[in-house]
GULOKE-237923 format. One record per residue: residue number from 0; chain; z, x, y of N, C-alpha, C in turn. Coordinates in Angstrom, 2 decimals, padded with zeros to 5 digits. Last residue first. Layout:
<r><i>NUM</i><ch>A</ch><n_w>Z</n_w><n_u>X</n_u><n_v>Y</n_v><ca_w>Z</ca_w><ca_u>X</ca_u><ca_v>Y</ca_v><c_w>Z</c_w><c_u>X</c_u><c_v>Y</c_v></r>
...
***
This chain:
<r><i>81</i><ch>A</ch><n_w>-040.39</n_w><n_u>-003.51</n_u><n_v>-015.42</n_v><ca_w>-041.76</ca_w><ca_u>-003.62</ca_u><ca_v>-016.83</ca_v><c_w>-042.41</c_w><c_u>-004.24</c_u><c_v>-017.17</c_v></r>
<r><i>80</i><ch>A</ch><n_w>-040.33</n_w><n_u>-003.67</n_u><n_v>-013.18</n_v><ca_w>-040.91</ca_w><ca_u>-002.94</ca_u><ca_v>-012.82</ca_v><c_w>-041.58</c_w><c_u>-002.86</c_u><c_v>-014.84</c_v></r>
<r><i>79</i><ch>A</ch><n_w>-037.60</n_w><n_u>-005.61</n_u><n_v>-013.19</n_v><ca_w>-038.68</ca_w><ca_u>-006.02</ca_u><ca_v>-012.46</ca_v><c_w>-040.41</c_w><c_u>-004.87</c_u><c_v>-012.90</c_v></r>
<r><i>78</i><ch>A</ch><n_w>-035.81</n_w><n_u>-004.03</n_u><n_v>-014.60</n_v><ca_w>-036.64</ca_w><ca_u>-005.02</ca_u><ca_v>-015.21</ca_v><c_w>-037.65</c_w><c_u>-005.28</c_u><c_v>-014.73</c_v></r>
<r><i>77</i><ch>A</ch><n_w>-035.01</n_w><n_u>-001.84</n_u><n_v>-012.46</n_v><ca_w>-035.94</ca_w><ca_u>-001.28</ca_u><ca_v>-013.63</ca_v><c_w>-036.19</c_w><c_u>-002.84</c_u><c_v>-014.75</c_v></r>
<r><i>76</i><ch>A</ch><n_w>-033.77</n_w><n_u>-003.61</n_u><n_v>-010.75</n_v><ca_w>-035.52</ca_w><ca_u>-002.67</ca_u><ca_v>-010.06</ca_v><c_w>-036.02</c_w><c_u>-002.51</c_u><c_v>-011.71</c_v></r>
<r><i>75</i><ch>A</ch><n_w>-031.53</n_w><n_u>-004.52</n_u><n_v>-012.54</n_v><ca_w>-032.74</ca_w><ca_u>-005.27</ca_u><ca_v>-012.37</ca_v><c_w>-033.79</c_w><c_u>-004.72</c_u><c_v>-011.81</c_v></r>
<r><i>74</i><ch>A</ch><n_w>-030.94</n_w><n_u>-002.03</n_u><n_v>-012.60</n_v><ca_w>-031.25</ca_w><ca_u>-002.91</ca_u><ca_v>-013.75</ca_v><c_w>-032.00</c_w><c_u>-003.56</c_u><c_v>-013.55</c_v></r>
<r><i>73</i><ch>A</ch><n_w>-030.17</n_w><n_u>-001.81</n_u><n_v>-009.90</n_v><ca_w>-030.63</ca_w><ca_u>-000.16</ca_u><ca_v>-010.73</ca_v><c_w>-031.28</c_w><c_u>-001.09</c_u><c_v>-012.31</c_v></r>
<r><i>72</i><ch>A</ch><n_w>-028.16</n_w><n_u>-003.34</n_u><n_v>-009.42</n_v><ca_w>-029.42</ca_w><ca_u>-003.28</ca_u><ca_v>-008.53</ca_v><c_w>-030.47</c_w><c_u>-002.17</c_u><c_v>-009.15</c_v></r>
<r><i>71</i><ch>A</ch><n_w>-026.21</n_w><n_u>-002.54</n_u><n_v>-011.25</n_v><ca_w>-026.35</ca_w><ca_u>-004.16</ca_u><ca_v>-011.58</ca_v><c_w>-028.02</c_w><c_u>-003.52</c_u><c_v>-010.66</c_v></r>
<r><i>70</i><ch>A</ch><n_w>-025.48</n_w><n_u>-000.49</n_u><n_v>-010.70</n_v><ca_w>-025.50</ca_w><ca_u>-000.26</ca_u><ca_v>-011.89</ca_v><c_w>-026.75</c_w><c_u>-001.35</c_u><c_v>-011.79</c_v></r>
<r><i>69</i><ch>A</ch><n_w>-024.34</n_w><n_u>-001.00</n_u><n_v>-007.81</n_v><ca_w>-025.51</ca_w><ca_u>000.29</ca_u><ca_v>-007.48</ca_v><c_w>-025.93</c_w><c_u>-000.19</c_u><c_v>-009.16</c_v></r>
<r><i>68</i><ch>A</ch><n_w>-022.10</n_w><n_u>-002.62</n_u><n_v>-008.68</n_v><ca_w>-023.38</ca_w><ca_u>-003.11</ca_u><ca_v>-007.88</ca_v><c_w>-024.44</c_w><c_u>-002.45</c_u><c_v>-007.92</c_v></r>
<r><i>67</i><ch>A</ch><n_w>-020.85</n_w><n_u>-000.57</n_u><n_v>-009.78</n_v><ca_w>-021.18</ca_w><ca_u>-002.07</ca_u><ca_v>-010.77</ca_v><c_w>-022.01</c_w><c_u>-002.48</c_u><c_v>-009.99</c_v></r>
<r><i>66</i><ch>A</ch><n_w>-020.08</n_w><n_u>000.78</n_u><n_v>-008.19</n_v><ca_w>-020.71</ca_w><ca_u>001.60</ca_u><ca_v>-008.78</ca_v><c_w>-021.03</c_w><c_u>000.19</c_u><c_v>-009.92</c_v></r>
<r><i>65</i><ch>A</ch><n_w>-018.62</n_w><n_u>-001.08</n_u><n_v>-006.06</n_v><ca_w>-019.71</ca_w><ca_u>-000.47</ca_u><ca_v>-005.46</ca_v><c_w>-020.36</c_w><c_u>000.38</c_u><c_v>-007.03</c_v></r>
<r><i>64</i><ch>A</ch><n_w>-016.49</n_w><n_u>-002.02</n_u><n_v>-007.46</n_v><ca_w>-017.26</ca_w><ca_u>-002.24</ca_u><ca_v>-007.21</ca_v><c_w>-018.60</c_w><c_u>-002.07</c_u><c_v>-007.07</c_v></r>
<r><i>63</i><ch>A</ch><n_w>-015.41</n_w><n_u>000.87</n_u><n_v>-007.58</n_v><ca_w>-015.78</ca_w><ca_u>000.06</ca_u><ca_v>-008.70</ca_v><c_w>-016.71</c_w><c_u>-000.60</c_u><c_v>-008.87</c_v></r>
<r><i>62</i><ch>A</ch><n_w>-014.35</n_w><n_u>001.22</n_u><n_v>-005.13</n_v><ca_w>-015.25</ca_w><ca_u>001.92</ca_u><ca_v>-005.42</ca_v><c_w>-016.24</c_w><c_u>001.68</c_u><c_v>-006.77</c_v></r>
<r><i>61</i><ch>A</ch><n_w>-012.63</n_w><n_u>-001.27</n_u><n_v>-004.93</n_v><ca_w>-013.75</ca_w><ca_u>-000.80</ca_u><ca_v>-003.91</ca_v><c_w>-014.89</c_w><c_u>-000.27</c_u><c_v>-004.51</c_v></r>
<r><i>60</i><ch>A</ch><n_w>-010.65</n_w><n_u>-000.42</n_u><n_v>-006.45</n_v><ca_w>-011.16</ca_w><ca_u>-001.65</ca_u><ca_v>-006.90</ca_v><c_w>-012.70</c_w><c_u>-001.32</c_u><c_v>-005.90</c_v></r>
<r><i>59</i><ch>A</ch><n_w>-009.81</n_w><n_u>002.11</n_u><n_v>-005.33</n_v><ca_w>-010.42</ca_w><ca_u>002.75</ca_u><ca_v>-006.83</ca_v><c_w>-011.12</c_w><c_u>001.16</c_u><c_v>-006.83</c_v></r>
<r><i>58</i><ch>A</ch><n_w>-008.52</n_w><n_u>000.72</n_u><n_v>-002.36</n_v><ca_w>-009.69</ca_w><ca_u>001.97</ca_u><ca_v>-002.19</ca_v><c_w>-010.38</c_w><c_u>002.03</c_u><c_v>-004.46</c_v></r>
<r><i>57</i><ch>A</ch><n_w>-006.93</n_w><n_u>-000.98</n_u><n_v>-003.59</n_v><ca_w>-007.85</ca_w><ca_u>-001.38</ca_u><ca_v>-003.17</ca_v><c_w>-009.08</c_w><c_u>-000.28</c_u><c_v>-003.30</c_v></r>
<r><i>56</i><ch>A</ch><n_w>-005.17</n_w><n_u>001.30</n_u><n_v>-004.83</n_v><ca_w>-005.74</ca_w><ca_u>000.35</ca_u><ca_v>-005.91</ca_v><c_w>-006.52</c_w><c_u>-000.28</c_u><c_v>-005.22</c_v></r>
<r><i>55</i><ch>A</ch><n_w>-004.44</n_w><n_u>002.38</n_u><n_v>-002.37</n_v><ca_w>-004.85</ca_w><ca_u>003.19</ca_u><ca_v>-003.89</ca_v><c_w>-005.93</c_w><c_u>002.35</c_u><c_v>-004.64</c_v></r>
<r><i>54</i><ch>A</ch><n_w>-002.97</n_w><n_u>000.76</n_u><n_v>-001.26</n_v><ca_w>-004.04</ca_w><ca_u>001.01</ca_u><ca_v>-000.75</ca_v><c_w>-005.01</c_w><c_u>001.69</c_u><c_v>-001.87</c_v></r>
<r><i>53</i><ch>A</ch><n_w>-000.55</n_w><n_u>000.09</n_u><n_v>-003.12</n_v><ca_w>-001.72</ca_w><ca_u>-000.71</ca_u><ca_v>-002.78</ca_v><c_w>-002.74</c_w><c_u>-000.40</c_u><c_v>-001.99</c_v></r>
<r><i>52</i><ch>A</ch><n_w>000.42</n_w><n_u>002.88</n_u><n_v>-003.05</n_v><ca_w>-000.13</ca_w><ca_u>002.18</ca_u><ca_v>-004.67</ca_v><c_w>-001.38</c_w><c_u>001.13</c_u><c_v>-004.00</c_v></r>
<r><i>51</i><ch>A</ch><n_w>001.24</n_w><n_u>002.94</n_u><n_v>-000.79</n_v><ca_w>000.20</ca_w><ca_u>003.69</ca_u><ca_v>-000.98</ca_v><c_w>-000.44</c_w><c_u>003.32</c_u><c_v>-001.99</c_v></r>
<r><i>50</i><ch>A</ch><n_w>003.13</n_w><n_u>000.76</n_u><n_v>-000.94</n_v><ca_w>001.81</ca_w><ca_u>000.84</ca_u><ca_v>000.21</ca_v><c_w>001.40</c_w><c_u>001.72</c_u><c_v>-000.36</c_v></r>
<r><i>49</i><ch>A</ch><n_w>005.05</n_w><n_u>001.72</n_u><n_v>-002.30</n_v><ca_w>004.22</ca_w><ca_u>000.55</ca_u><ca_v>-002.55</ca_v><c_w>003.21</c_w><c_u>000.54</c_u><c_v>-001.92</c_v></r>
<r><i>48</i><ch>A</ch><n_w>004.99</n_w><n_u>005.21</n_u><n_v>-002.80</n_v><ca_w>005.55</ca_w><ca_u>003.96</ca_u><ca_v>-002.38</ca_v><c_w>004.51</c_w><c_u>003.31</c_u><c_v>-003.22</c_v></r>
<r><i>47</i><ch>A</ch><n_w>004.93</n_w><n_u>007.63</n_u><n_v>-005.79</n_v><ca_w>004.66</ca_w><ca_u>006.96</ca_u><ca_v>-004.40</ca_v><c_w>005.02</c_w><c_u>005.42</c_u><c_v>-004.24</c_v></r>
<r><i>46</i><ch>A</ch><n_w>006.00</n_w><n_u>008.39</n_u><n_v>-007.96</n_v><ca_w>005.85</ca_w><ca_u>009.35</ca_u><ca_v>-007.31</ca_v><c_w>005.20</c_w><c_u>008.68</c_u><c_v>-005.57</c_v></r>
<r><i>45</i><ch>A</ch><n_w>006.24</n_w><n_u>005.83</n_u><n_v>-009.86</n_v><ca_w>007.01</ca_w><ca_u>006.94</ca_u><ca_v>-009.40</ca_v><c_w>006.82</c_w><c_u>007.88</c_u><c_v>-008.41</c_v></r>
<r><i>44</i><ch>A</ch><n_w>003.33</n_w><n_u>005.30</n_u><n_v>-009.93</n_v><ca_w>004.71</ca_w><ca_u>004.26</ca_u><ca_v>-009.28</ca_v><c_w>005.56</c_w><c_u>005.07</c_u><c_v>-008.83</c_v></r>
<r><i>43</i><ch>A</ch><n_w>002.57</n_w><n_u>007.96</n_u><n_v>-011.54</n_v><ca_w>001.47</ca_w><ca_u>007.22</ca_u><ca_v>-010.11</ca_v><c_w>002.94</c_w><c_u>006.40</c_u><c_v>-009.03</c_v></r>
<r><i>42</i><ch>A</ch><n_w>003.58</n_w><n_u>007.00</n_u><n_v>-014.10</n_v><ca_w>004.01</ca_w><ca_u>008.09</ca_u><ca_v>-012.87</ca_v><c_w>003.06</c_w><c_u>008.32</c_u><c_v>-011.88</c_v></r>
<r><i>41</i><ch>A</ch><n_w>001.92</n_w><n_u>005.18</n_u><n_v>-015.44</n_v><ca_w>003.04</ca_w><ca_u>005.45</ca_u><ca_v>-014.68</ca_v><c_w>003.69</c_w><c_u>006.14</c_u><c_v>-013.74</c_v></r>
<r><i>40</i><ch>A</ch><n_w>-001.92</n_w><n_u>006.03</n_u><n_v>-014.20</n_v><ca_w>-000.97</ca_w><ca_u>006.03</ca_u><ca_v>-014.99</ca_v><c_w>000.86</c_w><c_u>005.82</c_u><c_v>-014.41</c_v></r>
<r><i>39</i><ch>A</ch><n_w>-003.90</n_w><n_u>003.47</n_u><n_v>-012.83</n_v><ca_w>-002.96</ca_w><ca_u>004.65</ca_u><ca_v>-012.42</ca_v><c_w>-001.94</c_w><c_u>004.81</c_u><c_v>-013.81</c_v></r>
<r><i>38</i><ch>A</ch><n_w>-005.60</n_w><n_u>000.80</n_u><n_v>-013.59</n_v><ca_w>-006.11</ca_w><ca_u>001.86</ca_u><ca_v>-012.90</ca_v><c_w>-005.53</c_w><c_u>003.45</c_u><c_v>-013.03</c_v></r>
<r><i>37</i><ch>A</ch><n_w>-005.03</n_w><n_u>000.17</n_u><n_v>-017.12</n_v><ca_w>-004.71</ca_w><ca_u>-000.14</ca_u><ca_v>-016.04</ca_v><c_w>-005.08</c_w><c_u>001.34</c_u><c_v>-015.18</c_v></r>
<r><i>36</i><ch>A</ch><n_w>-006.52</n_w><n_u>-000.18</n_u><n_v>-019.35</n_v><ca_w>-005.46</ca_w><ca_u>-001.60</ca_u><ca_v>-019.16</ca_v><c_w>-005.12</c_w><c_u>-001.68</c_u><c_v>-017.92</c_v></r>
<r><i>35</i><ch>A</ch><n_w>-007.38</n_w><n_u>002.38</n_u><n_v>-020.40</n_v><ca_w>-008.23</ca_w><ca_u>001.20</ca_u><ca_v>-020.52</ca_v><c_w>-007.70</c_w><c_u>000.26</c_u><c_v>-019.65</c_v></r>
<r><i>34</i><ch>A</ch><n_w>-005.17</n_w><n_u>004.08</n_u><n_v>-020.13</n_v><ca_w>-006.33</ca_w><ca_u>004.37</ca_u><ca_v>-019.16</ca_v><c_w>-007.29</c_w><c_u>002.94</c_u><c_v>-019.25</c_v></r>
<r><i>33</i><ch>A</ch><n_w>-004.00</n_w><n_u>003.52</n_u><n_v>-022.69</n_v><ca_w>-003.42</ca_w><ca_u>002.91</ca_u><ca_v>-020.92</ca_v><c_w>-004.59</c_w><c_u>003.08</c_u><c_v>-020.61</c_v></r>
<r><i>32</i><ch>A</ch><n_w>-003.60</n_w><n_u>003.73</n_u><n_v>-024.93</n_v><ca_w>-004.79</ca_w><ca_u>003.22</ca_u><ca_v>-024.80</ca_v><c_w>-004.59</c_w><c_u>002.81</c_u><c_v>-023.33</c_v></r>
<r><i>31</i><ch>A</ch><n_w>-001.71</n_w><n_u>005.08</n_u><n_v>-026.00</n_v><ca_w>-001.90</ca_w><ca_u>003.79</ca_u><ca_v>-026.68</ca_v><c_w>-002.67</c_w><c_u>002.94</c_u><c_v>-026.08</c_v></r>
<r><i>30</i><ch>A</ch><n_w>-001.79</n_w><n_u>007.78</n_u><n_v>-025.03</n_v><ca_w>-001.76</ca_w><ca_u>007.33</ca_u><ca_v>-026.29</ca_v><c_w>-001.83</c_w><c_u>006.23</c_u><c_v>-026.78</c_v></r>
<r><i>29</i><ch>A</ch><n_w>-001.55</n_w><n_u>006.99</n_u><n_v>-022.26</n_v><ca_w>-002.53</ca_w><ca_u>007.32</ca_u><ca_v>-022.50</ca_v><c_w>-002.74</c_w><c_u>006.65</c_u><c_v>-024.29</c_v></r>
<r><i>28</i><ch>A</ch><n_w>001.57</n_w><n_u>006.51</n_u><n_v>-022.83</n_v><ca_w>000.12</ca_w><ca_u>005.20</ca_u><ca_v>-021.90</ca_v><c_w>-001.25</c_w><c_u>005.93</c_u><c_v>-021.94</c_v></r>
<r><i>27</i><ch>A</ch><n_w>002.05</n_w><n_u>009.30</n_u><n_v>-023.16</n_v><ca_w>002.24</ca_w><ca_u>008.15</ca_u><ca_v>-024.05</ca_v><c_w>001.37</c_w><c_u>006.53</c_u><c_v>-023.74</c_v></r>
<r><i>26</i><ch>A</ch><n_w>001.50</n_w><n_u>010.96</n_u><n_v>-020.93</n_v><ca_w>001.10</ca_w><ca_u>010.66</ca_u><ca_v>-022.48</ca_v><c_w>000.92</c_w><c_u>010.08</c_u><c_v>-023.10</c_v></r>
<r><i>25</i><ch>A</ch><n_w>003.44</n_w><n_u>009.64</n_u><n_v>-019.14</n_v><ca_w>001.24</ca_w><ca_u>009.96</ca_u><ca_v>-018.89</ca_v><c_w>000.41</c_w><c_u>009.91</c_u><c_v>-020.63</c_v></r>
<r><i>24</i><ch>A</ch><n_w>005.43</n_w><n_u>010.61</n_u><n_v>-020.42</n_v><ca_w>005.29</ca_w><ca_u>009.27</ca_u><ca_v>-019.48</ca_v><c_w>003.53</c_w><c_u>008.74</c_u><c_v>-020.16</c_v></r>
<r><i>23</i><ch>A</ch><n_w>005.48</n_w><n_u>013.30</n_u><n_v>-019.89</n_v><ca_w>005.46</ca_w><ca_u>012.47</ca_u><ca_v>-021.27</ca_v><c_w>005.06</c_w><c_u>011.06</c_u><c_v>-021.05</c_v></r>
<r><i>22</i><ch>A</ch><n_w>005.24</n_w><n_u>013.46</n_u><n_v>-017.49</n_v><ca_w>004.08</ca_w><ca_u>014.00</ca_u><ca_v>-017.67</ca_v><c_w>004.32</c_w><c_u>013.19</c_u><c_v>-019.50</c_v></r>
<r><i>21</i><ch>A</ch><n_w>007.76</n_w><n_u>012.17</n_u><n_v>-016.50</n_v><ca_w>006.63</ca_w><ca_u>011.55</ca_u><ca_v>-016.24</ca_v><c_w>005.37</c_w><c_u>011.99</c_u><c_v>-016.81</c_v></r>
<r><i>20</i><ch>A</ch><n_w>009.23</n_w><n_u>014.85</n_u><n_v>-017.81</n_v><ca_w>009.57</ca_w><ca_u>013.03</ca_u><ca_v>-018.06</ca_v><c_w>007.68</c_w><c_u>012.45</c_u><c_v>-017.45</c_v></r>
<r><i>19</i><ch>A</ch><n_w>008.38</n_w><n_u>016.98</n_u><n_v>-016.59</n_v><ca_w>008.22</ca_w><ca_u>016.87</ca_u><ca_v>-017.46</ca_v><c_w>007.99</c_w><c_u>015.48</c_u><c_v>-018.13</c_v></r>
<r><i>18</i><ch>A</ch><n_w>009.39</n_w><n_u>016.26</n_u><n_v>-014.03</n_v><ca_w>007.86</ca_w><ca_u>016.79</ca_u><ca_v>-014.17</ca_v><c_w>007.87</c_w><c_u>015.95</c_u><c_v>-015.86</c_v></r>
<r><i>17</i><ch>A</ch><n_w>012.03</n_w><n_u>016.26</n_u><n_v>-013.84</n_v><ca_w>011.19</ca_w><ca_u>015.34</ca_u><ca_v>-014.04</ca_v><c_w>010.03</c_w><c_u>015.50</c_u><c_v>-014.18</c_v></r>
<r><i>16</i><ch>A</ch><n_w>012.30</n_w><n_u>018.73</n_u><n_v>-015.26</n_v><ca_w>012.78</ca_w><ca_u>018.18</ca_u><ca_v>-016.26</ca_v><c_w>011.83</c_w><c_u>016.54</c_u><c_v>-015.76</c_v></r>
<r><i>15</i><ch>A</ch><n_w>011.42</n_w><n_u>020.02</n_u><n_v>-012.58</n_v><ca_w>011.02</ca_w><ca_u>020.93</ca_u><ca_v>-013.90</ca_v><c_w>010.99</c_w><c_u>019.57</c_u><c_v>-014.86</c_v></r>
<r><i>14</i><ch>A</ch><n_w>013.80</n_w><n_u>019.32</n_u><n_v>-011.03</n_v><ca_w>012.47</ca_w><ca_u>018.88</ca_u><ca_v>-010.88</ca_v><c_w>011.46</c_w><c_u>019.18</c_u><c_v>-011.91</c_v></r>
<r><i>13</i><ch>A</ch><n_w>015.57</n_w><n_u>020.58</n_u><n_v>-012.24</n_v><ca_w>015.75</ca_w><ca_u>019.31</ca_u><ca_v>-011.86</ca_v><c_w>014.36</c_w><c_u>018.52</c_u><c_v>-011.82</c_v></r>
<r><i>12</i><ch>A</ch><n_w>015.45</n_w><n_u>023.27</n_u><n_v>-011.68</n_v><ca_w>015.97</ca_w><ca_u>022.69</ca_u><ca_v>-013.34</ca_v><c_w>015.27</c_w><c_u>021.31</c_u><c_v>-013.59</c_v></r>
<r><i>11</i><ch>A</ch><n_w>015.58</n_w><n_u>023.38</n_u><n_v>-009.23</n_v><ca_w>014.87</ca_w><ca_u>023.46</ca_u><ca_v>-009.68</ca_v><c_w>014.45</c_w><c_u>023.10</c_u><c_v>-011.30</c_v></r>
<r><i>10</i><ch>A</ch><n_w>018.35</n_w><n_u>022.99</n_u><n_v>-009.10</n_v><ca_w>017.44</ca_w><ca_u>021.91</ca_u><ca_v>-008.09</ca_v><c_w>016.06</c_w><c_u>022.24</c_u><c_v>-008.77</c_v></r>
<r><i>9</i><ch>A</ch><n_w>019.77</n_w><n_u>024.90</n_u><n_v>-010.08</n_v><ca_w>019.71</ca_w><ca_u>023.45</ca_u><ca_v>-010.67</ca_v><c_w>018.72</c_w><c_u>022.67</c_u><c_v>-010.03</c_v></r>
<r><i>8</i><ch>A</ch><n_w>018.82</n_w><n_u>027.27</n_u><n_v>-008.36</n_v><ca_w>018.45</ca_w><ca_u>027.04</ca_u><ca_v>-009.94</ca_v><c_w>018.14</c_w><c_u>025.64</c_u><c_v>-010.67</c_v></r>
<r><i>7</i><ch>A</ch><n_w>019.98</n_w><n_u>026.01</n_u><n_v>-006.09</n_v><ca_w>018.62</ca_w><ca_u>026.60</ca_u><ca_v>-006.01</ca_v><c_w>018.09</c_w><c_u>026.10</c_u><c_v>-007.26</c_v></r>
<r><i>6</i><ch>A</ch><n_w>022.85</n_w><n_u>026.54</n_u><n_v>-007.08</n_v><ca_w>022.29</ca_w><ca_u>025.28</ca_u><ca_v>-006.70</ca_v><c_w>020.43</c_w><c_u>025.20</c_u><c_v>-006.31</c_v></r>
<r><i>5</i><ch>A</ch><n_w>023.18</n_w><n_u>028.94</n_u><n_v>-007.89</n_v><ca_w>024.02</ca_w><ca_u>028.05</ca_u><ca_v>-008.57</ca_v><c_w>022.45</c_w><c_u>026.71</c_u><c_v>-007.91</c_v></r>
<r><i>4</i><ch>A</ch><n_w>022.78</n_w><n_u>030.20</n_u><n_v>-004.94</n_v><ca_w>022.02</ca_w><ca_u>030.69</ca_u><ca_v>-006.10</ca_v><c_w>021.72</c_w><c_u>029.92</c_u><c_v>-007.01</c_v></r>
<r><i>3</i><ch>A</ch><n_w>024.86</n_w><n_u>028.95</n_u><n_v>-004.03</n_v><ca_w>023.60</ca_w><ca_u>028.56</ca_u><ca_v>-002.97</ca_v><c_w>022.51</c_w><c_u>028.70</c_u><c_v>-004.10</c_v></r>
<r><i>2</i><ch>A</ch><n_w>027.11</n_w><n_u>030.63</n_u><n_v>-004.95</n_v><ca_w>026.94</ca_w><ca_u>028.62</ca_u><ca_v>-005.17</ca_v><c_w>025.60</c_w><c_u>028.02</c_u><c_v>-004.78</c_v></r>
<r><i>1</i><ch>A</ch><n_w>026.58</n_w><n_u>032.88</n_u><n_v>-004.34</n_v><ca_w>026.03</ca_w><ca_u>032.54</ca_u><ca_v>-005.64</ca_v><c_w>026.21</c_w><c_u>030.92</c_u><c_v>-005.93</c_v></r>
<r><i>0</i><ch>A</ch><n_w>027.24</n_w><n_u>032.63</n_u><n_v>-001.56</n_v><ca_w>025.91</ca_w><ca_u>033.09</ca_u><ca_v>-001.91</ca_v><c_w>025.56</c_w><c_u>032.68</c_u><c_v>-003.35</c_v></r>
***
């Protein structure tokens, strides 16, 4: 019972400590300007496959898109119209 206790604790220790790691991770690519350079912070990789990264990154390139097009068609109605 107390090895089960013993091991509960550490497992939790465990996950606590990576939390932590990747959340410094986040920080620090923030701190030097990540969010600019690239879609997902590090611990994005970490925490999921490859396939999901790449569907990820199609689905945020997609949506990008689409809000640079709606931007771009929203510019020119309002040139046309002065």
């Amino acid at each position: 019972m107390m090895k089960e206790i013993k091991r509960k604790i550490k497992n939790i220790r465990e996950r606590n400590r990576h939390r932590r790691k990747l959340k410094r991770m986040d920080e620090i690519w923030r701190l030097f300007g990540g969010s600019c350079f690239g879609l997902f912070p590090p611990s994005f990789g970490c925490r999921h496959s490859q396939e999901e990264i790449n569907r990820a990154e199609q689905e945020e390139i997609a949506k990008l898109k689409k809000q640079l097009n709606d931007f771009v068609a929203h510019h020119e109605k309002k040139q046309k119209n002065v």
